[in-house]
N, C-alpha and C positions, 0 to 999 in steps of 0.2 A: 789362354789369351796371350799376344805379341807383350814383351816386355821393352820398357823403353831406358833411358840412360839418363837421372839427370844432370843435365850442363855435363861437366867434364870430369864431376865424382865417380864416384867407386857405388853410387847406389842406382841399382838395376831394382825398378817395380812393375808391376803390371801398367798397361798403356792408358788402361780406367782406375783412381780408386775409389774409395769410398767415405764422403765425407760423413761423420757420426755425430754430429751436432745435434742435428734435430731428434734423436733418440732420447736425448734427457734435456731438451734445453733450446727454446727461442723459436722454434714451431711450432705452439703451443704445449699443452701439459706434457709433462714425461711420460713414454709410452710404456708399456710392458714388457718389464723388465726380460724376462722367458722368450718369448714375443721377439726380442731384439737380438737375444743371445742366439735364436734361429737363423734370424736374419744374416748375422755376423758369419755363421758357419754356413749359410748356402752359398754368398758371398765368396768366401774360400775356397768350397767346391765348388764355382765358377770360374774359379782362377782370377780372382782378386788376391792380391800380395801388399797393398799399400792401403793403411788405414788412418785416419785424420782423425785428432780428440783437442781437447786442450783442458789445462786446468780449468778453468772457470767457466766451460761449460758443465753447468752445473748446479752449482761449482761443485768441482770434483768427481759427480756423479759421472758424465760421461766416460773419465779415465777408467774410473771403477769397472765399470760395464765394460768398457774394450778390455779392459786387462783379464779380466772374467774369461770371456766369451774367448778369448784370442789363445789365453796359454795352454791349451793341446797345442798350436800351432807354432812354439817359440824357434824361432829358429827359418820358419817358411816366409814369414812374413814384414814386412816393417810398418814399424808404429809411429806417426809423428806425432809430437805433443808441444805445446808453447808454455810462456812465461811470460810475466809482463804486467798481471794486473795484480787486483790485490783488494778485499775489503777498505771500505770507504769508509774509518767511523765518524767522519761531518756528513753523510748523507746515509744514516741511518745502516751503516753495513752493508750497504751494496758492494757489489762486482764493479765500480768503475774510476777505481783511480788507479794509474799507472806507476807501476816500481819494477824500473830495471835495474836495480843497482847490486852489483857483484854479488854480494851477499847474498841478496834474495834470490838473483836468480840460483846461488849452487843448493841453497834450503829447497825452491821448488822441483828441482831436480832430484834429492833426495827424495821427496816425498811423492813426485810420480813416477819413479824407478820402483816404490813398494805397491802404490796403485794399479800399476801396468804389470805388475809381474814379472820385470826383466831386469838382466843383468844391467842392459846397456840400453839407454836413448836411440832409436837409429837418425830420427831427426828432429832437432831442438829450435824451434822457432822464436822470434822474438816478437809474439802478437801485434805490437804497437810500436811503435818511436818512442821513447820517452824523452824528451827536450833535455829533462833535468838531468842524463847521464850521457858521456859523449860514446856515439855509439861504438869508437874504439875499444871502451872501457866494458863494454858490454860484449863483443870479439873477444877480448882479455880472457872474459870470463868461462864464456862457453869455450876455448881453445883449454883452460886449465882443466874446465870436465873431459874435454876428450881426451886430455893428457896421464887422465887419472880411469880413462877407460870407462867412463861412467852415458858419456857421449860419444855418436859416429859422427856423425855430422851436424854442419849448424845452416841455418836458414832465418829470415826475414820474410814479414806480411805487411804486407800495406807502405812497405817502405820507394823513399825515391832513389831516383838514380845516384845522385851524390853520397849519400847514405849507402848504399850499395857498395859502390866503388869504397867508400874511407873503409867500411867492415871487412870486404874483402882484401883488404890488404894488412889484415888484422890475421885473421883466420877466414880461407876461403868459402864462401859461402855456394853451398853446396844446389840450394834450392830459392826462388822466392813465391813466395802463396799469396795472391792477389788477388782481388774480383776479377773475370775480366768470361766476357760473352758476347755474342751478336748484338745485345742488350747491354752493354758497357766496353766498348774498343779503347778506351782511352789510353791504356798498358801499351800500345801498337807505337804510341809516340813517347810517350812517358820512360820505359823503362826498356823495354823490350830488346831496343838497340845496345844497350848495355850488357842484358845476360847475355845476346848475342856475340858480343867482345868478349867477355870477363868467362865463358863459358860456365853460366849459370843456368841450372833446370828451371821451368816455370809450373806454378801446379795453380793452374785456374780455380777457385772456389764460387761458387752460387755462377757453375757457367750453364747452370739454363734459367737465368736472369731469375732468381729465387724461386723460381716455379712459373715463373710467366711465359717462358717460351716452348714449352709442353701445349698449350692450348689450349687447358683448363682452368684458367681464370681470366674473367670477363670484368666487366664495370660493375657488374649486382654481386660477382664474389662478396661475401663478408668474411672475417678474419678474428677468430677471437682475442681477446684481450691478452692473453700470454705469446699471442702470436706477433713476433717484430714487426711485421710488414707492416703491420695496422697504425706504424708512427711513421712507415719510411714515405717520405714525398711522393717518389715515384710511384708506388702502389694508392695512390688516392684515389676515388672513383673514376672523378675528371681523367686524369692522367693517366688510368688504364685503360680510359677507352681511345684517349688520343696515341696511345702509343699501341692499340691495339693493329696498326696497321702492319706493322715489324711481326706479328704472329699471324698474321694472316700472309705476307711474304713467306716465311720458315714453310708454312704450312704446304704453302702453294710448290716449293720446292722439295717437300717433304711426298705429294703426292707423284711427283714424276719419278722421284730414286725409292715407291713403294715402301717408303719410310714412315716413322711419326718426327714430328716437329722434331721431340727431342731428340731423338737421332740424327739427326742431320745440323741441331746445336751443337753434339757433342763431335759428331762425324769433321763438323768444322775447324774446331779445335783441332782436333788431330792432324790435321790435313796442315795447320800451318807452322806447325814446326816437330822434327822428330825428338828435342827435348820437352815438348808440352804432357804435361799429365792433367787431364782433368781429376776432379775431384765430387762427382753430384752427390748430393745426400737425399738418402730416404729412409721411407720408415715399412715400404711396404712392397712383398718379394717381386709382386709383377710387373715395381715401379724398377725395380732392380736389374731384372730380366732384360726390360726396355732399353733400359742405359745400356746395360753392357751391347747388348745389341749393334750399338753406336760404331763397334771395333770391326765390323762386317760392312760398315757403309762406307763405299768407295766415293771420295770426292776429286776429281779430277782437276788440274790446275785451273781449269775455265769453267769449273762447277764453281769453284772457290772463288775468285773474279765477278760470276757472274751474282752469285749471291751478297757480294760486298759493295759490288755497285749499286746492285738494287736495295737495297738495307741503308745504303748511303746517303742517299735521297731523302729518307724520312726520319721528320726532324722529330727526336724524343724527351719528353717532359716529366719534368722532376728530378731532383737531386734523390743519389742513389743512397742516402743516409740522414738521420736526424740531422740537426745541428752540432752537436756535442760529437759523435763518431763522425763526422764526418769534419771536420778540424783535426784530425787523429791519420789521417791518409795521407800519403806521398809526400811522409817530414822527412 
């Protein structure tokens, strides 16, 4: 597989990688363990280089499994992993209160440097904004792990452009990991022109709009209870069938370039900037296949045009998050 550059770092990954969320965490039950650890190594022998985890999917678990599954490969590959959240005990121990503050974050580095089985971080994200720390202080911090060799680089998710700019003038941020799909362009005006200045890589997450733009989920889809989508606005019955018309475009363009949707999701992506890395996740080898696939579809400047103006037209409904996460984006 074509290796890409992100922004103006030193980290060269493969053009597709591979997000690992859904393996343990927020696509319903955790899958098989063995099961995944296959997955992770065909993945490799396909020429996948870049793999996605974070603490608290999980929690924890996800690290575990990438670190597992990955260390035959140390040294082939790069691992990003974030920081950020942290057990809640006013809401019963959950995963959803935010702690960036120095400390925590070099403790959660120590402890996903034993998880992942590696000497060094290659990329340390900062899941969320935290308001309560200025995001300098949080630059400060990830800059003292790289100084201590512990981290390669550092990166931001979810975050805005001003945020952007004050971090990276901290310790240059190497990467940022944001929604962004046919199914969510908002990134195109929001930040984009930014990494474009600041030469920042961009690694798209859920870019085939969490599975909607593959073409396998309709309005009668149902979603089990561990399965996120089942709270997000935009996945509501209503609303997947009025935004069903955006999957029937993909589709429509997907059958001229003898493609599937998702390909031509992912093919789109690439086509719009040579620092974009996608990132899909799956749980399943031939969903794998597919993807990668994506890095064979030629999109020509007036394929890309012609599919943004038509996609442009139709207007899409629901907020791409509860209300709670979604207060949590472009602080």
């Amino acid at each position: 597989m074509q290796k890409r550059r992100l922004g103006n770092s030193s980290l060269e990954v493969s053009a597709l990688g591979l997000g690992c969320m859904g393996m343990s965490w927020s696509y319903g039950p955790p899958k098989d363990k063995q099961e995944m650890i296959s997955l992770l190594h065909a993945a490799v022998k396909r020429g996948v280089t870049f793999f996605d985890t974070a603490e608290v999917y999980g929690p924890r678990l996800n690290e575990e499994l990438v670190g597992e599954a990955l260390a035959p490969f140390r040294g082939k590959v790069v691992i990003a992993t974030k920081f950020g959240w942290e057990a809640n005990p006013n809401d019963g121990g959950k995963w959803n209160a935010l702690n960036s503050r120095p400390e925590h974050i070099k403790q959660v580095a120590e402890a996903s440097l034993k998880r992942l089985k590696v000497d060094a971080i290659d990329l340390f994200y900062q899941h969320r904004v935290d308001l309560n720390v200025p995001i300098e202080d949080v630059a400060g911090a990830v800059k003292d792990l790289i100084r201590e060799g512990k981290v390669k680089h550092f990166g931001l998710s979810e975050a805005s452009a001003n945020t952007i700019r004050r971090a990276h003038a901290v310790q240059p941020v190497a990467a940022l990991q944001s929604e962004y799909s046919l199914f969510w362009r908002e990134p195109e005006e929001t930040v984009m022109p930014a990494l474009e200045e600041l030469g920042i890589g961009f690694v798209p997450f859920s870019p085939l709009g969490k599975g909607f733009l593959t073409g396998r989920i309709d309005a009668d889809t149902t979603f089990d209870t561990t399965d996120f989508r089942s709270s997000i606005p935009r996945f509501s019955p209503e609303n997947r069938k009025a935004n069903q018309a955006l999957v029937d475009l993909v589709t429509s363009f997907a059958e001229q370039k003898k493609a599937t949707p998702a390909q031509i999701a992912l093919a789109w992506l690439l086509a719009k900037r040579p620092w974009i890395v996608p990132i899909p996740g799956t749980t399943k080898l031939a969903r794998l296949e597919e993807n990668l696939g994506a890095a064979d579809v030629e999109l020509t400047p007036d394929d890309v045009r012609a599919l943004e103006d038509a996609s442009s037209k139709i207007k899409l409904e629901g907020e791409r998050y509860p209300a709670f996460h979604q207060k949590l984006v472009g602080r």
